[in-house]
gemmi code that builds the backbone of each chain (N, CA, C; Angstrom):
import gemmi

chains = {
    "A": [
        ("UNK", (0.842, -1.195, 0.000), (0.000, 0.000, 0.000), (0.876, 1.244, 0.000)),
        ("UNK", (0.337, 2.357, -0.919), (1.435, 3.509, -1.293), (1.305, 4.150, 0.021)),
        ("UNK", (1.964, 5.137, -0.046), (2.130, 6.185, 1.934), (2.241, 7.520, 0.923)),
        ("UNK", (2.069, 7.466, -0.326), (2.334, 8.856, -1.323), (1.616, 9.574, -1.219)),
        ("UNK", (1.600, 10.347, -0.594), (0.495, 11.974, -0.517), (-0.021, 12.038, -2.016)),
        ("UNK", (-1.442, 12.021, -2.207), (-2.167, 12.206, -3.475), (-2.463, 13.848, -3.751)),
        ("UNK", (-2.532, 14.574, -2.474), (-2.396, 15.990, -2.287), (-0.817, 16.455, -2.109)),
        ("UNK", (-0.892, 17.853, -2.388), (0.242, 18.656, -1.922), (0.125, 19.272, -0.762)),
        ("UNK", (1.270, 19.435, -0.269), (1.852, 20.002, 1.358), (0.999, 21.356, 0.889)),
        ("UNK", (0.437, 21.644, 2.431), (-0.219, 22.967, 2.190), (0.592, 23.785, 3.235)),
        ("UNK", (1.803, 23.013, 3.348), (2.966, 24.185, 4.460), (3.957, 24.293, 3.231)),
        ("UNK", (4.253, 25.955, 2.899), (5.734, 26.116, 1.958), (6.653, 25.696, 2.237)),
        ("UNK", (7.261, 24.951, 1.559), (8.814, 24.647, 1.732), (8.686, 23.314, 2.547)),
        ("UNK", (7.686, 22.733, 2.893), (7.467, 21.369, 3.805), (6.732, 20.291, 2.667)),
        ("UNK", (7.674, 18.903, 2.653), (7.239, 18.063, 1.720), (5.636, 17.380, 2.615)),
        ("UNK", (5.238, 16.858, 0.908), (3.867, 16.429, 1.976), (4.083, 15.161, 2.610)),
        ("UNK", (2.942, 15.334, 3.560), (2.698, 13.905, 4.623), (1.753, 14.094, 5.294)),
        ("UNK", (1.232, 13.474, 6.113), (0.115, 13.341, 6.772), (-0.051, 14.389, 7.534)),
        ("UNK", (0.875, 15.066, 8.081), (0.316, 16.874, 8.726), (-0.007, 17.703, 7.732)),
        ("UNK", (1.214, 17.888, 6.733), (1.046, 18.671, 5.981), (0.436, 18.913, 5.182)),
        ("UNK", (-0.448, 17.772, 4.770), (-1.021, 17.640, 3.443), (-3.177, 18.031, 4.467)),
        ("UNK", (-2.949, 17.773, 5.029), (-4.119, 17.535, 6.063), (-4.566, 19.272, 6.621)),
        ("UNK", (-3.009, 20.248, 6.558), (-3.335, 21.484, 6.849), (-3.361, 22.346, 6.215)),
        ("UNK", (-4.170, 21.668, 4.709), (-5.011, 22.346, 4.022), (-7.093, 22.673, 4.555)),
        ("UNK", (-6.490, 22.124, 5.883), (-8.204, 22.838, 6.194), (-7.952, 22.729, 7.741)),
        ("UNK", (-7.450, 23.951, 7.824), (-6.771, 23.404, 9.590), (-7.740, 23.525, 10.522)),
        ("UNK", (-8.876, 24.030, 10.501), (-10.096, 23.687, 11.586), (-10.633, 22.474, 11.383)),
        ("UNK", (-10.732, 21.735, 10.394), (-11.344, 20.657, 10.610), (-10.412, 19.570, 11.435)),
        ("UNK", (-8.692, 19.912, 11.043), (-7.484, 19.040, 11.679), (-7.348, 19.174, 12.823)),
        ("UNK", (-7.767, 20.732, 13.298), (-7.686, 20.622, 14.615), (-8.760, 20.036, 15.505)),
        ("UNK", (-9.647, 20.588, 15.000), (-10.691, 19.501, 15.715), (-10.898, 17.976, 15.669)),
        ("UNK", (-10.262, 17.199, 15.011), (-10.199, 15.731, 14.503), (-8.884, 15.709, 15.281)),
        ("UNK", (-8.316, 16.870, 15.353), (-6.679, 15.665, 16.183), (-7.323, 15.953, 17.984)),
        ("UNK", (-7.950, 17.158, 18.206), (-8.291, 17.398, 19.569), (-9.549, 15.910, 20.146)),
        ("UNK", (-10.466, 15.307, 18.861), (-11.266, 14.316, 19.485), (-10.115, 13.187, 19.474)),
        ("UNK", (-9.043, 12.966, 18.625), (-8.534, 11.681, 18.837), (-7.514, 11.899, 19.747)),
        ("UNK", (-6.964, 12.725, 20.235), (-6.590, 13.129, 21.676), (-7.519, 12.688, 22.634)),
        ("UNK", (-8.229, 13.070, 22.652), (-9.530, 12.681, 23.587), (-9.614, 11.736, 24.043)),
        ("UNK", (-9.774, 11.033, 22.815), (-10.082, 9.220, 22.861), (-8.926, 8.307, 23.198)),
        ("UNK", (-7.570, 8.817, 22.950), (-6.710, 7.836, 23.301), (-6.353, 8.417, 24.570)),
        ("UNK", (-6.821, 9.776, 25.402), (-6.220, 9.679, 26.236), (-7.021, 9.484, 27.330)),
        ("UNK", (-8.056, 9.700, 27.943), (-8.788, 8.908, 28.904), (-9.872, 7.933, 28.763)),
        ("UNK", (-10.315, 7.733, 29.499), (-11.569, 6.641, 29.675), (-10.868, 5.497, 30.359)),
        ("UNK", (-11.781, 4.306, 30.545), (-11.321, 2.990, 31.063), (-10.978, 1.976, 30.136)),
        ("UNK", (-10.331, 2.485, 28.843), (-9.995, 1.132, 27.964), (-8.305, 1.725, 27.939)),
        ("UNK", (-7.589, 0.945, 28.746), (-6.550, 0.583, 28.353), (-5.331, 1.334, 27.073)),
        ("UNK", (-4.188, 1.604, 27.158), (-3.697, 2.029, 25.943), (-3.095, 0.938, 25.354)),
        ("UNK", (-2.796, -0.098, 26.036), (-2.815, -1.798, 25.126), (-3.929, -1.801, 24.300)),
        ("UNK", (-5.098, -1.875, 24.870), (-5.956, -2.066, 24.224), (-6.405, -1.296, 22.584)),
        ("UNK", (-6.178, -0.068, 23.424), (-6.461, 0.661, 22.155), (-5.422, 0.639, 20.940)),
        ("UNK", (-3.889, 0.328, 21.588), (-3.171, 0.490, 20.527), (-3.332, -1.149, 19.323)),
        ("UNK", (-3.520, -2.054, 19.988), (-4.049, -3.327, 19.605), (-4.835, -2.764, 18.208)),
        ("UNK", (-6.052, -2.111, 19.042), (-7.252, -2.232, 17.749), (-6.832, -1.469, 16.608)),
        ("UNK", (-6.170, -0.207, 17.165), (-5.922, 0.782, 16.109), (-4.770, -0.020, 15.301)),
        ("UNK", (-3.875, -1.227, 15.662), (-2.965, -1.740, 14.554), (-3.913, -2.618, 13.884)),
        ("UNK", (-4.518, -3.781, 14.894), (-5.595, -4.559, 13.777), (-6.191, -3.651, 12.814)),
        ("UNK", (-7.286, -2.909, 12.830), (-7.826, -1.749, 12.029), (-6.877, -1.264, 10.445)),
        ("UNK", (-5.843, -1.277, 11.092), (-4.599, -0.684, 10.081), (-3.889, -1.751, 9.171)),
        ("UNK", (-4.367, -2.824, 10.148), (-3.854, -4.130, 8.872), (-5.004, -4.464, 8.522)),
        ("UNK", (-6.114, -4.737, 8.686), (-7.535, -4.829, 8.147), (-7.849, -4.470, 6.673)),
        ("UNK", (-7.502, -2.552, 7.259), (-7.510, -1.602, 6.404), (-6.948, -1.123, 5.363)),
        ("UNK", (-5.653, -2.115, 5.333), (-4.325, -2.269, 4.504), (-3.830, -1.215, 4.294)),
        ("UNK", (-3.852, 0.035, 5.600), (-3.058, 1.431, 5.991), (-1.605, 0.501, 6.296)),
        ("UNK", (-0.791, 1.897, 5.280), (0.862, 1.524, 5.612), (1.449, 2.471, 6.363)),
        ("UNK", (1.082, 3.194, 7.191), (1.095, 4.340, 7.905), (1.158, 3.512, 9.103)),
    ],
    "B": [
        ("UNK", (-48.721, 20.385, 22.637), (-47.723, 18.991, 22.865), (-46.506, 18.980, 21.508)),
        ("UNK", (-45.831, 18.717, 21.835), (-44.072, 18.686, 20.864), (-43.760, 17.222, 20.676)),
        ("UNK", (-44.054, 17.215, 19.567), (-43.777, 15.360, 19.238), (-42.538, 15.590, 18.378)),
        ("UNK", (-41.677, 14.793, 19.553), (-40.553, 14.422, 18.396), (-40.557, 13.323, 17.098)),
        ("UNK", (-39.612, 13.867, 15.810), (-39.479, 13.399, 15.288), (-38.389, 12.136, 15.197)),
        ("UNK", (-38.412, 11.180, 14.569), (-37.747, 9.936, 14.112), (-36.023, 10.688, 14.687)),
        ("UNK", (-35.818, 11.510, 13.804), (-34.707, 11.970, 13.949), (-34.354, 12.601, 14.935)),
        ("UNK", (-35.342, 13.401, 15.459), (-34.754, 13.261, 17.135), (-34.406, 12.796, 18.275)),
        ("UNK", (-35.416, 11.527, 17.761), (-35.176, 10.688, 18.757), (-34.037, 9.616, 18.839)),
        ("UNK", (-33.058, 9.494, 17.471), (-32.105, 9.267, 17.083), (-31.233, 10.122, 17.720)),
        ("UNK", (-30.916, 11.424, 17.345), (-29.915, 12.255, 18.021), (-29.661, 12.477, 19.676)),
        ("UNK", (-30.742, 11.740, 20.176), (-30.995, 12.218, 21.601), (-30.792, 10.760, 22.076)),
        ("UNK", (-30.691, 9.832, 21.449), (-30.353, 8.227, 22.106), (-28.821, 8.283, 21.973)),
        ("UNK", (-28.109, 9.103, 20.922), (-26.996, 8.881, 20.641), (-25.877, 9.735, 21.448)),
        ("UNK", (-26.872, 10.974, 21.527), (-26.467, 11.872, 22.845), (-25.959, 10.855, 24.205)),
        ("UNK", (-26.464, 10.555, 24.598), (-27.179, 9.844, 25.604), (-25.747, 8.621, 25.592)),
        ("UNK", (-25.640, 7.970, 24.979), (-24.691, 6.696, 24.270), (-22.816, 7.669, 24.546)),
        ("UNK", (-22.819, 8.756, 23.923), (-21.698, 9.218, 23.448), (-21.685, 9.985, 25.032)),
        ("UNK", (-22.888, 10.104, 25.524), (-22.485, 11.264, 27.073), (-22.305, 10.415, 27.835)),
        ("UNK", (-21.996, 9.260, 27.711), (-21.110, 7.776, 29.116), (-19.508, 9.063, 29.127)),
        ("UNK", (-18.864, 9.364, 28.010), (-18.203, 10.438, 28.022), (-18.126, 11.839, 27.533)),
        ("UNK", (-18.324, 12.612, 28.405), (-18.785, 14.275, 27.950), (-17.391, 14.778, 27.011)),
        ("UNK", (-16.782, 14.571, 27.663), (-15.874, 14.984, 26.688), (-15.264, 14.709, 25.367)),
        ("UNK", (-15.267, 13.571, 25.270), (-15.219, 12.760, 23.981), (-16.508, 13.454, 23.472)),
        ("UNK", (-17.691, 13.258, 23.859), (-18.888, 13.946, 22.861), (-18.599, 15.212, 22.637)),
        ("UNK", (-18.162, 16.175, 23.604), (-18.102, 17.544, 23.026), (-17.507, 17.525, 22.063)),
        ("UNK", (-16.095, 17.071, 22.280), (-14.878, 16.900, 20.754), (-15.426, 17.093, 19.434)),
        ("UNK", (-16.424, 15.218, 19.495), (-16.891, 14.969, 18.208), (-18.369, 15.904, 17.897)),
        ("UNK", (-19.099, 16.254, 18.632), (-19.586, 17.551, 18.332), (-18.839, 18.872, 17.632)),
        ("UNK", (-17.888, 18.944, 18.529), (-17.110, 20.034, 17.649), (-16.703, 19.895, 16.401)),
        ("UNK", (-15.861, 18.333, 16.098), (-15.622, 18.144, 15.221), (-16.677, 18.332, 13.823)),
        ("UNK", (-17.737, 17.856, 14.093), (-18.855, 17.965, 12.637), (-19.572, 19.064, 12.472)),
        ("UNK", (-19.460, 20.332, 13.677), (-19.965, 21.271, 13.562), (-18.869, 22.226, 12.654)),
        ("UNK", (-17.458, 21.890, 13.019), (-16.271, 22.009, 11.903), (-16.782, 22.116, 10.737)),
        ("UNK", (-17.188, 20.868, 10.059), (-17.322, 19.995, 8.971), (-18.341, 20.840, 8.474)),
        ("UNK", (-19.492, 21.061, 8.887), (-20.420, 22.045, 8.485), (-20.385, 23.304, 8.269)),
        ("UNK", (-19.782, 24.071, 8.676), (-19.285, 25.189, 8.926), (-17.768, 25.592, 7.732)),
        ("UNK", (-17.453, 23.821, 7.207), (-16.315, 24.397, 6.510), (-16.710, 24.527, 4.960)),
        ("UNK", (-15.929, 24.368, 3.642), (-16.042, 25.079, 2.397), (-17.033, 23.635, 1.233)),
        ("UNK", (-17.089, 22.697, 2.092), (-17.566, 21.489, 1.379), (-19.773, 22.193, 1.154)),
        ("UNK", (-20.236, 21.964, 0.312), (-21.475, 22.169, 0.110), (-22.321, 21.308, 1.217)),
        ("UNK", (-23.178, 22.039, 2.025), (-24.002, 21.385, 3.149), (-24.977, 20.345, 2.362)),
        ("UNK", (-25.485, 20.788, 0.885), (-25.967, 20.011, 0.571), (-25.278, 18.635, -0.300)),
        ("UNK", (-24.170, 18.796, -0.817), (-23.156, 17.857, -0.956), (-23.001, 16.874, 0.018)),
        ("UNK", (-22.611, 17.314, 1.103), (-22.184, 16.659, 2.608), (-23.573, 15.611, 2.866)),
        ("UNK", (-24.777, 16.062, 2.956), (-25.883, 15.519, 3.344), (-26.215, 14.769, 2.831)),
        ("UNK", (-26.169, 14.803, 1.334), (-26.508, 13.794, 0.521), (-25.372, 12.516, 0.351)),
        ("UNK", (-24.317, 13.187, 0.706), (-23.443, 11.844, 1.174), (-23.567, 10.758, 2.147)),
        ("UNK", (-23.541, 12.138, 3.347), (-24.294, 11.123, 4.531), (-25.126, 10.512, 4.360)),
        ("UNK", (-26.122, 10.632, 3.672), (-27.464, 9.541, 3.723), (-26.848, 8.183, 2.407)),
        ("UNK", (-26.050, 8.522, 1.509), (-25.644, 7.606, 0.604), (-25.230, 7.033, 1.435)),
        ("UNK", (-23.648, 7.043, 2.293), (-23.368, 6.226, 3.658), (-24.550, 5.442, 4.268)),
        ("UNK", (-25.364, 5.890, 4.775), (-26.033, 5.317, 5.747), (-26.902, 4.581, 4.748)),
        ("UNK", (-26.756, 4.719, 3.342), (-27.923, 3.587, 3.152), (-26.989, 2.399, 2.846)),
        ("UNK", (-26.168, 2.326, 2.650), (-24.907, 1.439, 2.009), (-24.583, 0.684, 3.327)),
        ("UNK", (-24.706, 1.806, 4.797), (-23.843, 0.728, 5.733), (-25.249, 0.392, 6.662)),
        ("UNK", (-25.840, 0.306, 5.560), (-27.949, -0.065, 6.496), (-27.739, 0.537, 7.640)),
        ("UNK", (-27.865, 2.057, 8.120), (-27.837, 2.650, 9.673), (-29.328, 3.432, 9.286)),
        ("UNK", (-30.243, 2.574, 9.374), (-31.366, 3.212, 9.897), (-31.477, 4.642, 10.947)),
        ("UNK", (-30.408, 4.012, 11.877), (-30.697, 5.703, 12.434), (-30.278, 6.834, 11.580)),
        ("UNK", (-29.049, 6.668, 11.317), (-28.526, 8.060, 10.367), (-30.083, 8.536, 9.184)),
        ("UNK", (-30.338, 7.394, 9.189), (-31.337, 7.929, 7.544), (-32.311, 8.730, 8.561)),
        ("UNK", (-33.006, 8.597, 9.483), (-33.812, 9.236, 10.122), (-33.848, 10.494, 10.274)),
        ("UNK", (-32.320, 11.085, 9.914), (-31.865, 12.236, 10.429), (-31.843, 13.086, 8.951)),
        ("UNK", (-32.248, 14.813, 9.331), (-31.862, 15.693, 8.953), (-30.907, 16.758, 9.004)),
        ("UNK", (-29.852, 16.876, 8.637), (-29.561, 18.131, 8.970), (-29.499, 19.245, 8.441)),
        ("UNK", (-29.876, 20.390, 9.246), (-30.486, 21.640, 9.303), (-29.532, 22.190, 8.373)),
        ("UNK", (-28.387, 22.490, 8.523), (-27.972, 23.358, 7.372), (-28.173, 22.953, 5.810)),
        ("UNK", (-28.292, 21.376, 5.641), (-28.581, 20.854, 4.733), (-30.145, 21.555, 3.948)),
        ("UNK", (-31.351, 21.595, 4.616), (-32.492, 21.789, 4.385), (-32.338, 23.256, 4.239)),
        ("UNK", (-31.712, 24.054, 5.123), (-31.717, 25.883, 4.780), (-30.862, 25.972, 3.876)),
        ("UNK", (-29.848, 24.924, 3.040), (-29.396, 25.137, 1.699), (-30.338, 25.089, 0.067)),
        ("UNK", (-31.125, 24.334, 0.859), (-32.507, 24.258, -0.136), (-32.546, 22.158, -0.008)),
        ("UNK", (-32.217, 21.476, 0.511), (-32.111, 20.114, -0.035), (-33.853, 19.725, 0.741)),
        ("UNK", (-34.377, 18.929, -0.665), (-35.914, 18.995, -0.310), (-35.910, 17.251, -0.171)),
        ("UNK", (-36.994, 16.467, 0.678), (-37.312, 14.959, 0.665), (-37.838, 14.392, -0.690)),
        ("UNK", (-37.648, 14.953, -1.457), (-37.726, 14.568, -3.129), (-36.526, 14.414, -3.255)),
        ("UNK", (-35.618, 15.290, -3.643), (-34.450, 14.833, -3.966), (-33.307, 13.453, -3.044)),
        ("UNK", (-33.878, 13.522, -1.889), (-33.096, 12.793, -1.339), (-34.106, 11.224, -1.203)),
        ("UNK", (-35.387, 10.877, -1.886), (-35.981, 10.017, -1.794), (-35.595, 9.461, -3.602)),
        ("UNK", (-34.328, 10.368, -4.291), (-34.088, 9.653, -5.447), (-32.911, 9.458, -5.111)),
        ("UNK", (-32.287, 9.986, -4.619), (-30.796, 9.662, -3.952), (-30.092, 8.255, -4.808)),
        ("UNK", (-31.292, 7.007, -4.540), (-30.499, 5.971, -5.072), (-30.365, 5.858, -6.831)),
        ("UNK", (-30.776, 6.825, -7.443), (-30.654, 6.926, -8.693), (-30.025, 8.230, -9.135)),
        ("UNK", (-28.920, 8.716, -8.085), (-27.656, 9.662, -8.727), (-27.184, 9.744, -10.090)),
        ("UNK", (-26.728, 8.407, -10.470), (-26.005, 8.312, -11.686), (-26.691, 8.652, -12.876)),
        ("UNK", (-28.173, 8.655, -12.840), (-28.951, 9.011, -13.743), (-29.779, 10.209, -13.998)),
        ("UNK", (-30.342, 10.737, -12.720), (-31.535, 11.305, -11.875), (-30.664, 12.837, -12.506)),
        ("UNK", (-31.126, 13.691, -13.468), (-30.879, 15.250, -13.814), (-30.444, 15.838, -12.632)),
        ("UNK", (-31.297, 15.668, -11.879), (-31.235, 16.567, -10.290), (-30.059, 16.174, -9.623)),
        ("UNK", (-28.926, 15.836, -10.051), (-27.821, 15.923, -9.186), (-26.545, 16.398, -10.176)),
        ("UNK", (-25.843, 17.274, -9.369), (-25.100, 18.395, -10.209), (-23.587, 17.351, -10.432)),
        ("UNK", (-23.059, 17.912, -10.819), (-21.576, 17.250, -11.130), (-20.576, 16.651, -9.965)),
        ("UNK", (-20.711, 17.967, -9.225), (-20.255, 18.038, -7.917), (-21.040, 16.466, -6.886)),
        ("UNK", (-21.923, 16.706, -7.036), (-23.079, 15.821, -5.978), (-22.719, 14.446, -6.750)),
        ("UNK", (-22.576, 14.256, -8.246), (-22.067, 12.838, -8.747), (-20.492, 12.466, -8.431)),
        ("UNK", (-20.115, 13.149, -8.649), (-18.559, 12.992, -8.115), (-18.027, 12.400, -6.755)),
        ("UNK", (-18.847, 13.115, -6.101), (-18.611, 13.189, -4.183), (-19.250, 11.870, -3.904)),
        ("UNK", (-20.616, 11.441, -4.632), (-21.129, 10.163, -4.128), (-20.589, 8.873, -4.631)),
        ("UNK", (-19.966, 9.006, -6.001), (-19.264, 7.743, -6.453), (-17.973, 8.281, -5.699)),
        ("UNK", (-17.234, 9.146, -5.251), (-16.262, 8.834, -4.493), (-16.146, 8.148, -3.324)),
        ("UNK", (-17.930, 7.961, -2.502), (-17.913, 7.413, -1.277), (-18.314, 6.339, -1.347)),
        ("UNK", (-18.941, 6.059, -2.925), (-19.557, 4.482, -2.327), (-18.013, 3.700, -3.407)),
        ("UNK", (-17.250, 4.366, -4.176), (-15.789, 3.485, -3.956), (-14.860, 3.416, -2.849)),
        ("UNK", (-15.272, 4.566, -2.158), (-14.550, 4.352, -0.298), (-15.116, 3.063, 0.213)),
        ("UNK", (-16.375, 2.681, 0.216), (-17.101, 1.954, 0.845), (-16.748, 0.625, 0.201)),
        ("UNK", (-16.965, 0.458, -0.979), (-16.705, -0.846, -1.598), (-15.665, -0.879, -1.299)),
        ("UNK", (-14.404, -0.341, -1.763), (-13.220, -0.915, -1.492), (-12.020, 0.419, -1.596)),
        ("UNK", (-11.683, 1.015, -0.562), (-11.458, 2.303, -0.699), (-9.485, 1.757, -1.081)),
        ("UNK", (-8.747, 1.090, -1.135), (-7.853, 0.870, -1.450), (-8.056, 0.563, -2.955)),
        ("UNK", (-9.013, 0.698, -3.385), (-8.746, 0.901, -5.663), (-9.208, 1.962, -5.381)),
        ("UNK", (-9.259, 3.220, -4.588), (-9.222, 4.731, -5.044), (-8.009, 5.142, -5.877)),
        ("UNK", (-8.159, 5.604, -7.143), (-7.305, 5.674, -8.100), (-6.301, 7.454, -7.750)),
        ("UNK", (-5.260, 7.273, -8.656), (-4.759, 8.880, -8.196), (-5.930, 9.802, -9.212)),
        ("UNK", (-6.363, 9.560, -10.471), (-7.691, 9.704, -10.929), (-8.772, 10.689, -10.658)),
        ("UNK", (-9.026, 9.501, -9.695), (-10.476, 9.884, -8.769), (-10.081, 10.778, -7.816)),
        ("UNK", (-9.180, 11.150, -6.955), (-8.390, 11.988, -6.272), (-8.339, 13.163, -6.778)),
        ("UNK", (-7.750, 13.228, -8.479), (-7.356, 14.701, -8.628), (-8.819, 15.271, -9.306)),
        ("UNK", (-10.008, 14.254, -9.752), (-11.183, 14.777, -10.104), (-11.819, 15.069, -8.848)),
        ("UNK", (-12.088, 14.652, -7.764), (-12.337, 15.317, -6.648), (-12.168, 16.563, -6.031)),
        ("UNK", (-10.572, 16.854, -6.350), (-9.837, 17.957, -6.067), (-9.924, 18.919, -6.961)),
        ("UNK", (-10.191, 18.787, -8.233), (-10.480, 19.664, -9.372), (-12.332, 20.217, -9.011)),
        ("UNK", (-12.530, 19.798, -8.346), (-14.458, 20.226, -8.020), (-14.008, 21.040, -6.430)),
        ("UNK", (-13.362, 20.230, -5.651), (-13.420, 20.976, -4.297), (-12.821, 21.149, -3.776)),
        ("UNK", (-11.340, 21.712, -4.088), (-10.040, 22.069, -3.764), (-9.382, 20.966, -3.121)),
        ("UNK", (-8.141, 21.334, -2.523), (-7.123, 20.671, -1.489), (-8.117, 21.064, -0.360)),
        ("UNK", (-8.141, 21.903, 0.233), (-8.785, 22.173, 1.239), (-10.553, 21.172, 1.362)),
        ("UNK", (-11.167, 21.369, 0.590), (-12.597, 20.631, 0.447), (-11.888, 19.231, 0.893)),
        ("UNK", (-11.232, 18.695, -0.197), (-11.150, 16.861, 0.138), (-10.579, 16.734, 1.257)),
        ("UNK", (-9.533, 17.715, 2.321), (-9.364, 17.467, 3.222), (-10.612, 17.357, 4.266)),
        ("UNK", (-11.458, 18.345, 4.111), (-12.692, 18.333, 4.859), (-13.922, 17.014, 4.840)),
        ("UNK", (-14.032, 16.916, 3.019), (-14.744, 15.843, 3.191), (-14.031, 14.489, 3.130)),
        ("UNK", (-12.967, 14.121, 3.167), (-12.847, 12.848, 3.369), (-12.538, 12.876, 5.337)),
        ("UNK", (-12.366, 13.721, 5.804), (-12.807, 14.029, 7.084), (-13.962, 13.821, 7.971)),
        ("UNK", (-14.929, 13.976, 7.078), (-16.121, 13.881, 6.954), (-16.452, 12.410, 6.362)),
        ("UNK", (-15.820, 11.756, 5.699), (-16.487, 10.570, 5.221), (-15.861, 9.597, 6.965)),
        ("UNK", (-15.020, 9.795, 6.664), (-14.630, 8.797, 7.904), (-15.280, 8.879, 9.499)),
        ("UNK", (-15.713, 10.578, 9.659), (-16.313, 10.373, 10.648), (-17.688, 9.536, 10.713)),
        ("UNK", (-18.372, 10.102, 9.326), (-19.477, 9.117, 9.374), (-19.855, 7.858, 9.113)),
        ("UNK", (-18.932, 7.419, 8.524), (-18.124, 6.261, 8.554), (-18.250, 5.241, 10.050)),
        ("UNK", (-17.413, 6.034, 11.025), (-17.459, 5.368, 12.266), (-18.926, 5.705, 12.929)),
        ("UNK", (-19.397, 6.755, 12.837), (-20.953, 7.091, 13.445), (-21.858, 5.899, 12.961)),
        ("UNK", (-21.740, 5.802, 11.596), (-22.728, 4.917, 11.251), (-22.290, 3.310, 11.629)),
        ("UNK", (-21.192, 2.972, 11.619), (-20.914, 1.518, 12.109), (-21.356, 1.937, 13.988)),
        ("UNK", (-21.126, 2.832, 14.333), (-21.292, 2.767, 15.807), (-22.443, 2.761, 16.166)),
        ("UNK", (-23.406, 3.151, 15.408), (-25.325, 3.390, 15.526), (-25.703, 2.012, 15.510)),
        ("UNK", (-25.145, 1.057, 14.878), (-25.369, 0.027, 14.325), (-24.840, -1.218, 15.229)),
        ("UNK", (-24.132, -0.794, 15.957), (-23.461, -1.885, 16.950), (-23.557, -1.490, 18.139)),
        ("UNK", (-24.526, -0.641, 18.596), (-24.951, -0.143, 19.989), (-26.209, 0.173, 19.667)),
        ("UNK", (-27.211, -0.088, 18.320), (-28.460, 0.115, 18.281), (-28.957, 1.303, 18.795)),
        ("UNK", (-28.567, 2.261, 18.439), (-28.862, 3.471, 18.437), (-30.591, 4.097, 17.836)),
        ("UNK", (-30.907, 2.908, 17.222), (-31.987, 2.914, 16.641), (-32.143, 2.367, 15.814)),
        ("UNK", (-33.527, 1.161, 16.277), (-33.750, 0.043, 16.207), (-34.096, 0.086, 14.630)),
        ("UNK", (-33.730, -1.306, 13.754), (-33.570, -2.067, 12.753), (-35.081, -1.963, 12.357)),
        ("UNK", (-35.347, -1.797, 10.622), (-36.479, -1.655, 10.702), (-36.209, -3.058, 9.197)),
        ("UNK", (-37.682, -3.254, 8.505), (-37.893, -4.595, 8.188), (-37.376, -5.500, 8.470)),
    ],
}
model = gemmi.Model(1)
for chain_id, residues in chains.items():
    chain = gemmi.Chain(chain_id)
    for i, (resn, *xyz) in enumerate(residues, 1):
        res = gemmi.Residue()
        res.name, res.seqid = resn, gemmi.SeqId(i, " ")
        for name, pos in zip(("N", "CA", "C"), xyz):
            atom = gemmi.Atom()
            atom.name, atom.element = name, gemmi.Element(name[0])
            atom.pos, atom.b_iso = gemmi.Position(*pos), 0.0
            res.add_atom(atom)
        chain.add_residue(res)
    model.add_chain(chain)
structure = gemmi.Structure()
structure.add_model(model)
structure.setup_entities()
């Protein structure tokens, strides 16, 4: 599975990648990185746990990231 | 007397589901009020969402309206042809584009072509596809999550 940014870096002079290419709409990034902050950082499930699902998910998903 | 509708009573079970944590709900509140608020067409967005939800059978999502969607003009005619996009006059270029982009997310979003990417991006900037594929994934997980906590119950 490619990891090739299909978009361009929306930071000058910064190649793309998953920040950069993503802060082409930076309110929606910030609010999507502030809920997944959220979620991995409290509640009662475990960060085993969560990191578990989020790799199953990612091989599931055939994310190479 | 105030009778709720289908769809409220959806949003208010799910409330309810997502407020076991307040904060996590505020987030993802914030997050789609983002989404609405950003450069993607409310009526674009809506008519996606309901393509989603009919594809991942979430009865609750279909129940639902949303408001900026309807004060953009989107009427229960157009969205009761919904399943005949590819043909149906009444859907603009934009609205065909965005929905075969989600139901090839859905079928199998790893043959998204570079293609389909830069025709996406040629209708709704860098900025738009960041928003709505933002947007596809959240509803994405909303609708698998309605569906596996019965958020609202299965109909035929």
């Amino acid at each position: 599975m490619s990891t090739t940014p299909r978009l361009p870096s929306a930071v000058p002079g910064a190649p793309a990648n998953i920040v950069t290419v993503r802060r082409h709409a930076p309110a929606v990034m910030d609010a999507f990185d502030a809920m997944y902050a959220t979620l991995l950082g409290g509640g009662v499930v475990g960060m085993d746990v969560k990191e578990a699902m989020r790799l199953r998910n990612a091989f599931a998903s055939g994310c190479g990231l | 007397m105030h009778i709720n509708s289908p769809g409220d009573v959806v949003a208010r079970r799910r409330a309810e589901v997502l407020g076991v944590r307040p904060e996590l709900a505020a987030a993802h509140r914030r997050l789609l009020a983002t989404i609405w608020a950003g450069p993607v067409s409310p009526v674009t967005l809506e008519l996606r969402r309901l393509r989603m939800a009919t594809l991942l059978d979430s009865t609750a999502a279909l129940w639902e309206r949303t408001p900026a969607a309807l004060d953009a003009g989107l009427t229960e005619d157009r969205i009761g042809r919904l399943a005949q996009w590819p043909s149906d006059p009444s859907f603009s270029q934009e609205e065909r584009v965005c929905i075969a982009f989600v139901e090839h997310f859905l079928i199998d979003h790893n043959a998204i072509s570079d293609d389909d990417v830069n025709e996406l991006t040629d209708i709704l900037t860098a900025e738009g596809v960041v928003t709505f594929t933002t947007a596809l994934i959240a509803w994405d997980n909303q609708h698998r999550l309605d569906n596996a906590l019965h958020v609202a119950a299965k109909t035929g």
